[in-house]
Each structure stands twice: as structure tokens, then as C-alpha cells.
FILUMFI-725601 format. One line per 3 residues: their letters; for each residue x, y, z of C-alpha. Coordinates in nm, 2 decimals, padded with zeros to 4 digits. Each point is the difference from the previous one (the first is absolute). Last residue first. Layout:
% FILUMFI-725601
A	X Y Z  ... .
This chain:
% FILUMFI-725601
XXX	01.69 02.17 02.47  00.05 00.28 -00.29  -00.11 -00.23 -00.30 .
XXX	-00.29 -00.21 00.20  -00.21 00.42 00.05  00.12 00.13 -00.32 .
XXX	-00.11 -00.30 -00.18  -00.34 00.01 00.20  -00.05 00.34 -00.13 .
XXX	00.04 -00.11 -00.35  -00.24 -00.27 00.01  -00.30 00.24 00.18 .
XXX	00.11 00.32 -00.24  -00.01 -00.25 -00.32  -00.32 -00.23 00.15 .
XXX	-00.19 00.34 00.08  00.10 00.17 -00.33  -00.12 -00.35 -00.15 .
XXX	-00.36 00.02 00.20  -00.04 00.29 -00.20  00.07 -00.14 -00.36 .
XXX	-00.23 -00.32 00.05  00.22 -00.34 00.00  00.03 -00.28 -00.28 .
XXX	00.36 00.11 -00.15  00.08 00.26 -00.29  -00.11 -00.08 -00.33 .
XXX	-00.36 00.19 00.00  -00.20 -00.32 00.02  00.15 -00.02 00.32 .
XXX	-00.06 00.32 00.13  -00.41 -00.10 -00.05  00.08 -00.34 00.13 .
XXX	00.16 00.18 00.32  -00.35 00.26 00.06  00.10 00.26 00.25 .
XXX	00.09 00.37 -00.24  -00.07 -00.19 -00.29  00.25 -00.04 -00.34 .
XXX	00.31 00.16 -00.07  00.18 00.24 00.15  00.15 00.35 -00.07 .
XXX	00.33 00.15 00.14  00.16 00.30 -00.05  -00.34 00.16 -00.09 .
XXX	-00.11 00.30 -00.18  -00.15 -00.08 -00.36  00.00 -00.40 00.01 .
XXX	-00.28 00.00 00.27  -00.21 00.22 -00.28  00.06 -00.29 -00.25 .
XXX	-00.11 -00.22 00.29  -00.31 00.15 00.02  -00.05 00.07 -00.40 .
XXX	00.04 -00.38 -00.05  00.27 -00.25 -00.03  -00.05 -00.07 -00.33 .
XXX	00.13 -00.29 -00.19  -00.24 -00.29 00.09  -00.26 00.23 -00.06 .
XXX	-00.16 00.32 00.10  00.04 00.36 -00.10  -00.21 00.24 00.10 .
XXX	-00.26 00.22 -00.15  -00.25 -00.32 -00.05  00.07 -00.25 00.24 .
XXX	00.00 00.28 00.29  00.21 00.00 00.32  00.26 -00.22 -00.14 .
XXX	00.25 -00.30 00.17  00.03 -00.21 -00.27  00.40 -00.10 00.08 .
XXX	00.05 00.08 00.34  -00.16 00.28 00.29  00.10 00.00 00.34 .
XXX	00.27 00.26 00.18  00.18 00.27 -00.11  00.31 00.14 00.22 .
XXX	00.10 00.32 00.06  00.35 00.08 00.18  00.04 00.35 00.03 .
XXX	00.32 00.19 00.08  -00.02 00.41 00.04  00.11 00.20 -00.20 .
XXX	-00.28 00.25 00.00  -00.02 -00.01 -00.39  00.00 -00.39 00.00 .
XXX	-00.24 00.04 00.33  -00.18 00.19 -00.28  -00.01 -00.28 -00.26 .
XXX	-00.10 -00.29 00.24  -00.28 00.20 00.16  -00.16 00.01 -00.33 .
XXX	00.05 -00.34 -00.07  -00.10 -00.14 00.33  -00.31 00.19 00.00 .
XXX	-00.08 -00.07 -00.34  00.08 -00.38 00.07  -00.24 00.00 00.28 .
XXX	-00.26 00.23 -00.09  -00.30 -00.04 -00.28  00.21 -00.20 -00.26 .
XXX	00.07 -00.28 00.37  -00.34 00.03 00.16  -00.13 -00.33 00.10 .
XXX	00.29 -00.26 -00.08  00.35 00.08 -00.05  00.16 00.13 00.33 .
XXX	00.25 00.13 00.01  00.36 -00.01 00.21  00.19 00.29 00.15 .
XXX	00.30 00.13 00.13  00.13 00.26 00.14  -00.32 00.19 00.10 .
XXX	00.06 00.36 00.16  -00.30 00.01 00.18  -00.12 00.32 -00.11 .
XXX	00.18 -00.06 -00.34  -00.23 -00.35 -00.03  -00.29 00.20 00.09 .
XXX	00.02 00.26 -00.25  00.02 -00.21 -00.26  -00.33 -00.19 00.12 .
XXX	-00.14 00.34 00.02  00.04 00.07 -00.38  -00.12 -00.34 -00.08 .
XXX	-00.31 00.02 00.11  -00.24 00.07 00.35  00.24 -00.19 00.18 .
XXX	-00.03 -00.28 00.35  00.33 -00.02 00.17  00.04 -00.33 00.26 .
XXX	00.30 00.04 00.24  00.12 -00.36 00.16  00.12 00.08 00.32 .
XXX	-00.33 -00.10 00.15  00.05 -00.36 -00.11  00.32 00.01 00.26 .
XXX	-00.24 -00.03 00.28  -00.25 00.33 00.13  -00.29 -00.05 -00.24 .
XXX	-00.21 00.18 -00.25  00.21 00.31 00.01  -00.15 00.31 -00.12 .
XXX	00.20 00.30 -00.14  -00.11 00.34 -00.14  -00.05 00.30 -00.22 .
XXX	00.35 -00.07 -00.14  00.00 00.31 -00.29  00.15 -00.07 -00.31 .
XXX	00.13 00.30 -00.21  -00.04 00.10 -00.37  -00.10 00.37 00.02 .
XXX	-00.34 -00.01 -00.16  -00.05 -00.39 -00.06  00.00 -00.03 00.44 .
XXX	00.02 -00.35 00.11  -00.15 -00.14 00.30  00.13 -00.26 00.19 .
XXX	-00.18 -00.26 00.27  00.30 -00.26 00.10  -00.18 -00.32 00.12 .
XXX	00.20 -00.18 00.24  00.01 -00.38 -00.03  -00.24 -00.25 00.16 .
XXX	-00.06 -00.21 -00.29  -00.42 00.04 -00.01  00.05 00.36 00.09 .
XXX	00.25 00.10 -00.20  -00.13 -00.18 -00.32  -00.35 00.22 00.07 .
XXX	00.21 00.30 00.04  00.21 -00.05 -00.33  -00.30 -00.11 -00.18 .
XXX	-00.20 00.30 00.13  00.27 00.22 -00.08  00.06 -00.10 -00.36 .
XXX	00.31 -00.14 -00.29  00.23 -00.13 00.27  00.35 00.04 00.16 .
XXX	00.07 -00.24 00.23  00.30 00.09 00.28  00.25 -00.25 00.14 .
XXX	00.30 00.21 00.20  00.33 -00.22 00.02  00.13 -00.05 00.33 .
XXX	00.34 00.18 00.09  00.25 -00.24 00.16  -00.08 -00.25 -00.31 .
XXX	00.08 -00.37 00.08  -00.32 -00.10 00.15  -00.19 00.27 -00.16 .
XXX	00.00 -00.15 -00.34  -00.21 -00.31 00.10  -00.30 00.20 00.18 .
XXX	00.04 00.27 -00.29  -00.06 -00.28 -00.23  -00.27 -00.18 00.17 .
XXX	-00.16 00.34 00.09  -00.03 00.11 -00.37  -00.13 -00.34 -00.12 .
XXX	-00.31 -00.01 00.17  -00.05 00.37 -00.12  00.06 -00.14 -00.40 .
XXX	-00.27 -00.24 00.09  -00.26 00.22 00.09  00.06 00.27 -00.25 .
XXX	-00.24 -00.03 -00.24  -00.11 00.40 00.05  00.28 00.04 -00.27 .
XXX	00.33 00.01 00.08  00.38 00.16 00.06  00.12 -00.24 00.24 .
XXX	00.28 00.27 00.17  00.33 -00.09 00.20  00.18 00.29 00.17 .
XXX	00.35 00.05 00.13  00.24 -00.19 -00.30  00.33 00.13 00.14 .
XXX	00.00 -00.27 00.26  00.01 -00.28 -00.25  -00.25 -00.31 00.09 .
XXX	-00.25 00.15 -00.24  00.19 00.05 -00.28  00.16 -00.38 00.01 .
XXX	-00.32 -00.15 -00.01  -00.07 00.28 -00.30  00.34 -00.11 -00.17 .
XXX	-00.06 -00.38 00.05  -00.38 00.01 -00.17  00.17 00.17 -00.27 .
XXX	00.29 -00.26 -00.09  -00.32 -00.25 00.00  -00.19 00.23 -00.21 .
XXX	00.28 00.03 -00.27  -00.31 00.13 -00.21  00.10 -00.25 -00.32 .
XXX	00.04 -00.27 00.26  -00.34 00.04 00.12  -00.16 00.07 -00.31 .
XXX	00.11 -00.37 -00.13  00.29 -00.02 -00.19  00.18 -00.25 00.22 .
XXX	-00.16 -00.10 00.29  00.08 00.21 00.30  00.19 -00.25 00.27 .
XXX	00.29 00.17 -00.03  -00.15 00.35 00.07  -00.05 -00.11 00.31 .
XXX	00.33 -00.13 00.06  00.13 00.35 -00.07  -00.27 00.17 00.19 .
XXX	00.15 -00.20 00.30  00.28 00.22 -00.08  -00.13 00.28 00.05 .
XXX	-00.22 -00.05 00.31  00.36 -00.15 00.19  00.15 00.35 -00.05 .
XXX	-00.30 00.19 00.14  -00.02 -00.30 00.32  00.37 00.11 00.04 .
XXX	00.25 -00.28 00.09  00.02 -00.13 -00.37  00.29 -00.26 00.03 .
XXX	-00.05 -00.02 -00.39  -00.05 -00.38 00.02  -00.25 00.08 00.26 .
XXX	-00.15 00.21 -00.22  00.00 -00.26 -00.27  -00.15 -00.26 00.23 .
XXX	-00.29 00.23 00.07  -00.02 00.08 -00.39  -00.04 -00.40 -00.05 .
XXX	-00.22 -00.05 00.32  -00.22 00.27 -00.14  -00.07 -00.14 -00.35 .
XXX	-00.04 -00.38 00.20  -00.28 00.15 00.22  -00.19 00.19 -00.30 .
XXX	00.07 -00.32 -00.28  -00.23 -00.18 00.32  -00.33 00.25 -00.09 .
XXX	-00.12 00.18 00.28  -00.33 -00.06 00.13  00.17 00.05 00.42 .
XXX	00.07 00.38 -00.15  00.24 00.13 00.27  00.09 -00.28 00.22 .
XXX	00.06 -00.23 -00.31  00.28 00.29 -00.10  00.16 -00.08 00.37 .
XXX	-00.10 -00.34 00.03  00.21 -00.11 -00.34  00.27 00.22 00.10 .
XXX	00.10 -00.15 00.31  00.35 00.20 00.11  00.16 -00.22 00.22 .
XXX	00.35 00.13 -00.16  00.06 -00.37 -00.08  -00.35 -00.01 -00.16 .
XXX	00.05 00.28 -00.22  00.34 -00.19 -00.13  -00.20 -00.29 -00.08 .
XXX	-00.28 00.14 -00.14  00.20 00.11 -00.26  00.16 -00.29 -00.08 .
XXX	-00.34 -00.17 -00.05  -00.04 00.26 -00.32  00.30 -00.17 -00.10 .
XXX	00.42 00.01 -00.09  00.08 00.32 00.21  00.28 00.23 -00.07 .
XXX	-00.14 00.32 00.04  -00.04 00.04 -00.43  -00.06 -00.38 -00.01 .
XXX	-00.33 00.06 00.16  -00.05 00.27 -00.20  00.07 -00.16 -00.33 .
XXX	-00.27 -00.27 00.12  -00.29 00.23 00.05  00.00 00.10 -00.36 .
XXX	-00.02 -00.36 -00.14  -00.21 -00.08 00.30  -00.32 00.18 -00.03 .
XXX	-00.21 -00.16 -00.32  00.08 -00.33 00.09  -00.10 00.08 00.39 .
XXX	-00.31 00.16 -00.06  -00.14 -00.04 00.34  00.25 -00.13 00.24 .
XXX	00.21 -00.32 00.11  -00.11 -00.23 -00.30  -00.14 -00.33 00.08 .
């Protein structure tokens, strides 16, 4: 029986890898994660328990690497398990075209980086699962960050934002933006709960102008968005446009597209659609970010059928920052 989903289709680019770090199999790999006591499998399982098995085996090979690498930095261990990501990527599929595997290791490695201050989900009013997600990774980051990362959503509408808030128990930022003289105004701040779900800021706009606005008010470093409810109405505008004037501002960005694949349209007839299209959402993705995935935000056959491995993109920046912190943690005993 093969080890992993795909296996025939995978190994030819996994196996100059292995023999790039000096190891002759997959099993290998394991090996040396094992002998640091660093349990992989669990750890990634732990995160999305549906998780295809090429998932587990994809981060045991980048683990191995970074262990190879004598990573002692969580941020320099999230690299290079992009590297073993990225060799599990089947060969001209969307996911190795988009380097998505190299991608998800640069935004694990982002977010564990002291420089990077502020996290944003920029969303639609979908936003459950990207919240769900936000404390996981901030939860995992923070144990080898001395300042923790601030978490904040930033949603197309006030109710949504209030009513997500409330049911999640994060802090509901009420903002109003004036057109005449281009200023955001913090009318006020309820928290939902007192735990560490309260440090999770929820932002609610009126358009795309105010979303803008609040990513400079909160001086967002990097951010990830969504792909579902709103994305031609606000989240790619917003991070486009707030893309070009940190560019002016000089200040680093790191924007990162998420969802969307080959057929991924918002209208059969003024869009294209096909085996060869990726859509007018992901062509918008490909406009401002540094890193764009490929396929659902939590569904692993959806990624799958993308190229990359059997897990849902926003449980992987939990199983890259979880992984990589547990490196740090075994690599400086």
C-alpha cells in the first residue's frame, strides 16, 4: 500500500530533496524527527484530525530538513519546511505553478518574526472559521515570540462584525469613517469575553475605503483573504489598495491570497471558466500578493485537487507555525 495520497505522482520531486539533505527515504525523515522527539504526525493531525496522510508525511520531510538545517528559530524552521512542502506539490498542477508550498512557509515564518506586529483576516461576513483559526495561530506563535502577535478581522459590515464578536467572544471595534477629510474615528470597543478570545479585534466597514483605513490604523503587517462572500466587493481591493500605498509609505507588507483554483468564476457568462482559467477571484489574488494559495480555506480534498497536499489552507498556517514552534522548542533543549 502506498504511504500517502498521490504517491506516483509525488515522489519523483520529493526524492531530489531527500537526497538534497542526505537522506535516502521519506521513512528517513521520520526518523530523524523522531530522534529529536518531535511527533509530527500528531502535531499536523492535532490541527485538522480529516487531514489527508501526504499532509503528515509533507511536514515530517520539511521538519527533517529544518532539523538538517539546525534551524533553532521557529521563523527559520517555517522556511524550510516550506521547502518540503513545496516538494510534495505535483508537478504542473496550480499548486506548484503558485510555489504555494514555498508560500505557506514564508507567512508561518511572518508571523513567528517579531518585526511582523499585527496579523489581519481580511473577510467577508463568513468569517467563522478564519476567527477559529486566528487564535490557534496566535496561541502557537506566542510561545516563542516575547511580543504576542495582535489577531484582528477586518470585514465587509458592522452588524456582521458585531454579531461574529458576539457569538466568538472577541472585541468588536465600532469605526466611523469620515469621506470629507479622510479619517477613521474609533467610536468604541466591546469585549465579548475576558480570556485570550477577547484579544482578537473584530472591524466591521462600510466599503473599501474604510477597510483601507483600518489596516493603517492598525498598522497591519500581514495579511491573508478571504475568497468567498465578498472578495471583487472588498477583500482583494482593500488589500490591493493598501498594498500600493504602504509601497509609497515604505513600509513592508506581506499579502497573501487565499482559496480560489482552476474554474473559480463569479459569473459563467463575463468570466472565464474552464480547466484553464483560474477565475476573476484568483486573477485579482495574483494582483498584490506575495503569496497566493490554492484551493479551500478548511476543505483538504479541495487543496488536494489543487496539487498541493490533502489539508485546508488555514489549518496549514496552524500546522507550519505549530510544527515549527515545536522545532525551536526540541532544537534548543
Amino acid at each position: 500500500m502506498a504511504l500517502f495520497e498521490g504517491y506516483e505522482r509525488r515522489i519523483n520531486q520529493i526524492t531530489p530533496v531527500l537526497e538534497k539533505y542526505g537522506m535516502k527515504s521519506i521513512e528517513d525523515a521520520k526518523a530523524i524527527c523522531d530522534e529529536k522527539g518531535v511527533d509530527v504526525y500528531n502535531i499536523v493531525k492535532g490541527i485538522q484530525p480529516i487531514c489527508f496522510e501526504n499532509a503528515c508525511w509533507a511536514y515530517t520531510l520539511g521538519a527533517a530538513i529544518a532539523i538538517k538545517q539546525a534551524c533553532k528559530k521557529a521563523c527559520d524552521a517555517a522556511e524550510v519546511i516550506g521547502e518540503g512542502l513545496q516538494a510534495f506539490c505535483i508537478p504542473g498542477s496550480v499548486a506548484d505553478h503558485r510555489k504555494v508550498g514555498l508560500g505557506h512557509g514564508n507567512l508561518g515564518a511572518m508571523l513567528l518574526r517579531e518585526e511582523t506586529k499585527c496579523f489581519a483576516f481580511l473577510a467577508g461576513h463568513e468569517s467563522f472559521a478564519a476567527a477559529e483559526g486566528a487564535i490557534g495561530i496566535a496561541k502557537s506563535a506566542n510561545k516563542v515570540r516575547k511580543e504576542p502577535l495582535r489577531v484582528i478581522l477586518n470585514g465587509l459590515g458592522k452588524d456582521a462584525a458585531y454579531i461574529i464578536s458576539r457569538i466568538n467572544g472577541f472585541t468588536y471595534v465600532q469605526t466611523k469613517f469620515n469621506y470629507e477629510n479622510n479619517k477613521l474615528e474609533i467610536v468604541k470597543e466591546k469585549a465579548f469575553s475576558k480570556g485570550e478570545r477577547a484579544a482578537v479585534r473584530c472591524f466591521g466597514s462600510d466599503d473599501v475605503r474604510e477597510g483601507v483605513a483600518i489596516m493603517h490604523n492598525e498598522k497591519v503587517d500581514v495579511s491573508i483573504t478571504g475568497n468567498s462572500t465578498n472578495p471583487t466587493r472588498f477583500q482583494h481591493p482593500v488589500a490591493g489598495t493598501y498594498k500600493k500605498e504602504c509601497y509609497e509609505l515604505g513600509k513592508k507588507y506581506f499579502s497573501v491570497a487565499s482559496g480560489g483554483g482552476t474554474g473559480r468564476t463569479l459569473h459563467p457568462d463575463n468570466m472565464a471558466a474552464g480547466p484553464a482559467s483560474y477565475g476573476m477571484t484568483d486573477t485579482m489574488g495574483r494582483m498584490h500578493s506575495d503569496a497566493q494559495f490554492a484551493g479551500s480555506s478548511s476543505v483538504p480534498a479541495h487543496v488536494e485537487m489543487m496539487g498541493l497536499i490533502g489539508m485546508g489552507n488555514n489549518p496549514m498556517v496552524g500546522a507550519t507555525v505549530a510544527v515549527s514552534v515545536a522545532l525551536e522548542q526540541a532544537m534548543n533543549k
